[in-house]
N, C-alpha and C positions, 0 to 999 in steps of 0.2 A: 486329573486332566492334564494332559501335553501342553507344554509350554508353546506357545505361541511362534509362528516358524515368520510372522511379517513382523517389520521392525515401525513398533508404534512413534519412533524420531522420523521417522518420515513423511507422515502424516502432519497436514497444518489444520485440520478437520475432524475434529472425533466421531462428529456422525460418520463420516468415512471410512474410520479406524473399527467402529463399533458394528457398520456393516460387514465389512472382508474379516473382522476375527468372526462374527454368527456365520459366516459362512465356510471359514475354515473349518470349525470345530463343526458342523454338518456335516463335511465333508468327510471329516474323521470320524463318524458316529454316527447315522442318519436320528436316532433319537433326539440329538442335541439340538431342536426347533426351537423354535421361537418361542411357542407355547410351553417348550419343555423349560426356558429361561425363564422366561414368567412367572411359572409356578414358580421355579429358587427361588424368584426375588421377593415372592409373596406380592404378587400385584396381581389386582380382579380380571383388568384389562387384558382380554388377550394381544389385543393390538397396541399397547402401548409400546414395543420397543421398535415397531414399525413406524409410529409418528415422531420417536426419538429421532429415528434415523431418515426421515423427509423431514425433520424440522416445525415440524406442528406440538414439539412438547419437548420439554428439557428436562435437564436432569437436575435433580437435588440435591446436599451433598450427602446424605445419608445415602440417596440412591446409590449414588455414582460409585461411594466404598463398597457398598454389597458387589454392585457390576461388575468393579476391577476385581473382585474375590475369583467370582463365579467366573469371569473370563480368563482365570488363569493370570495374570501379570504380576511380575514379581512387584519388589516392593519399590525399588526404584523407577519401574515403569506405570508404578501406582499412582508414585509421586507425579510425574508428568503429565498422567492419562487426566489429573485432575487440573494441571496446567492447564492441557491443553481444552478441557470442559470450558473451563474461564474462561481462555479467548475466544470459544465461541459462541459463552452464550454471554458475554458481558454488551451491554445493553450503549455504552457512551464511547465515543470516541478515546477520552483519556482512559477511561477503566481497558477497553481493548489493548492499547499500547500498553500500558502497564501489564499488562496479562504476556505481551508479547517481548516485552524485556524477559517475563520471566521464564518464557521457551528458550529464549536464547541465550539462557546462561547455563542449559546444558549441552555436553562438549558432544553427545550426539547426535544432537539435533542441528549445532551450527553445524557441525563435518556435513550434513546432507542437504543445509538449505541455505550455504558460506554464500554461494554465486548471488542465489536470490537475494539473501538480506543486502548482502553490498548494492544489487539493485536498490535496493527501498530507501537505503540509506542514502545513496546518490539522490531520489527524488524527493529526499527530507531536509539536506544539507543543501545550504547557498552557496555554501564556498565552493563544492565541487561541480555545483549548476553553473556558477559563474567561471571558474577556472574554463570548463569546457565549451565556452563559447568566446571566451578570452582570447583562446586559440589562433584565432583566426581575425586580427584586429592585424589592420596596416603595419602595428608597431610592434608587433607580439615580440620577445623574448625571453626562451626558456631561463631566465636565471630566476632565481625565486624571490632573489633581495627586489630588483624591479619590478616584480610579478605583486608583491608585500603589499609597495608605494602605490598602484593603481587598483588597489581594493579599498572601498571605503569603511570595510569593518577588518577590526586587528587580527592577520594572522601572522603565524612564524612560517621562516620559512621553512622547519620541519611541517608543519603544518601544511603547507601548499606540496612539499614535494609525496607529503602520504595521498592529499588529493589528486595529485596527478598519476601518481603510480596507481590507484583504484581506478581511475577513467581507462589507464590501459590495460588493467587486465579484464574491466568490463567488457573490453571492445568500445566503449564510446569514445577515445581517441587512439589513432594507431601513428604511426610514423612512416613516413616517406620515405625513399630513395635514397634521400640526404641526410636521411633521420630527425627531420625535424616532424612537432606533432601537428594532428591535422585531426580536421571531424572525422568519425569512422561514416555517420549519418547528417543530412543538411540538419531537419529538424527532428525534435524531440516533441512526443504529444503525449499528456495525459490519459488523454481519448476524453469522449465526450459527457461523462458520469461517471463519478466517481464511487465507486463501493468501497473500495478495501485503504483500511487505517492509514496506510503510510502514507499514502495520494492527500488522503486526509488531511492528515499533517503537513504536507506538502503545500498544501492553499491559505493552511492556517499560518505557517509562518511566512509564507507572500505577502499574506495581507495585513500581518505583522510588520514586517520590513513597508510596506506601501503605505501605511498609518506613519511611521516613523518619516518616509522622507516626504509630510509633508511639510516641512521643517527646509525642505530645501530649494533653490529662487523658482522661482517659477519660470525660467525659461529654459528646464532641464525637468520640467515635472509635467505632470497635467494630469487635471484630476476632474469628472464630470459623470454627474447620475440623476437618475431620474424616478421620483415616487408615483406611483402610476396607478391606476384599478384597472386588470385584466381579464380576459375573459380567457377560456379552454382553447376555441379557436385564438387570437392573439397569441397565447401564449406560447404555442406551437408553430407561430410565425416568426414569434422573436426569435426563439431557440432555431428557423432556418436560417434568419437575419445571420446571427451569432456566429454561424457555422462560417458562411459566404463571407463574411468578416473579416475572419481567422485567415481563407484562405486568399482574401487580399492583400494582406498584411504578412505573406510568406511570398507572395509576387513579388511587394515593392522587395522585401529583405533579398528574394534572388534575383533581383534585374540589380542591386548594387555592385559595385564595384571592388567599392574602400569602405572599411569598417573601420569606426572610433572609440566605440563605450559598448558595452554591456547594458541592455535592459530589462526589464520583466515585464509584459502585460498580461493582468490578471483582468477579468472581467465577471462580476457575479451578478446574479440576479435571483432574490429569494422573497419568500413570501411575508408582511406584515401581519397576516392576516389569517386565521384559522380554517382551512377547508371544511366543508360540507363532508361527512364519511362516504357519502355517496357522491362523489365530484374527482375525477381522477384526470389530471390536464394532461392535453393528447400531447404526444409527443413526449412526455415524461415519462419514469420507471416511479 
């Protein structure tokens, strides 16, 4: 069987990957069906590597070594093919990261996915969250030693100057006429749901750091929640509430002037309480 002409590092998906290689090798062979991989693999199902590949069924590891035989992938791309299995079928938050540390300690994968992970990275780290919005404070100036003193967690200022230099080759801050740095964008959003890991992690240590400062006086904090029993309708009223919120709260920040501190507002709201399997709240995924 011909070696493989797609480059399985560029794939962050193996369902993905394990579609466009069944269809290359079709292409080069019309015998090479699905039913014809089947049979290899020794599976009853004809359909199983079709619900592999919409996600109604995963793979094993015993499977997964027969799969990268019969698909052709050398031994290094074997190694990966079963990386990248993990990442997608690992079930918790840390097991995913850990799955995705272990993509990106190969050097082909970061060459095709460098841009992106410094995104992920950007919305994992505070320091760089905070540098770029530092920016643009009344007092702002580029030196790093001043930039150090008005952080209230320890960095160096090798440290500030690799953050800074990431934000601009992100595009998330560019320079001016005068050269000095500026927003590339007013605001930065999540968006409204979060799926994918790194976002993940990005709320987790928010509310990490929002645990810690409450430690600090209260007329630099504010801290207020509400335990509540909700209904399907409510619950789709608060999440418009939430939305309408957010963008009052990006009004007051651009009818401002002068800016003084950096802040974060995080705002969650999750369930106490175990759903019905048949109860799915409107407005939700």
């Amino acid at each position: 069987m011909k070696r493989t002409k797609l480059s399985i590092y560029a794939y962050t998906d193996f369902r993905a990957f394990l579609r466009d290689r069944l269809a290359e090798l079709k292409e080069e062979n019309p015998k090479f069906s699905q039913r014809y991989f089947t049979g290899k693999l020794g599976l009853s199902g004809r359909s199983y590597l079709t619900m592999v590949i919409d996600g109604s069924r995963n793979l094993s590891d015993s499977l997964a070594r027969k799969l990268a035989d019969v698909l052709g992938l050398g031994a290094e791309e074997t190694v990966f093919f079963h990386e990248l299995i993990r990442y997608g079928q690992a079930k918790t938050t840390e097991a995913k990261s850990e799955a995705l540390d272990n993509l990106r300690r190969n050097k082909h994968f970061l060459k095709v996915h460098q841009l992106d992970l410094d995104h992920l990275d950007y919305m994992n780290d505070p320091l760089t969250l905070t540098l770029r919005e530092m920016v643009v404070l009344q007092d702002f100036r580029e030196d790093l030693k001043w930039i150090c003193e008005r952080l209230p967690v320890k960095a160096t200022p090798k440290r500030v100057k690799e953050g800074l230099d990431k934000l601009l080759r992100l595009g998330l801050l560019v320079r001016d006429g005068q050269g000095r740095l500026q927003l590339a964008h007013k605001h930065q959003s999540t968006g409204p749901r979060l799926g994918s890991v790194p976002l993940r992690s990005y709320h987790r240590t928010m509310l990490k750091l929002a645990a810690e400062s409450m430690d600090l006086p209260t007329d630099v904090r504010s801290f207020s929640g509400l335990t509540i029993a909700v209904g399907s309708a409510s619950y789709a009223k608060i999440l418009e509430a939430y939305a309408s919120f957010l963008d009052k709260v990006r009004a007051i920040i651009d009818s401002e002037e002068a800016y003084d501190h950096v802040y974060h507002l995080e705002a969650v709201l999750f369930p106490l309480t175990r759903r019905n399997s048949n109860q799915t709240p409107k407005g939700g995924k």
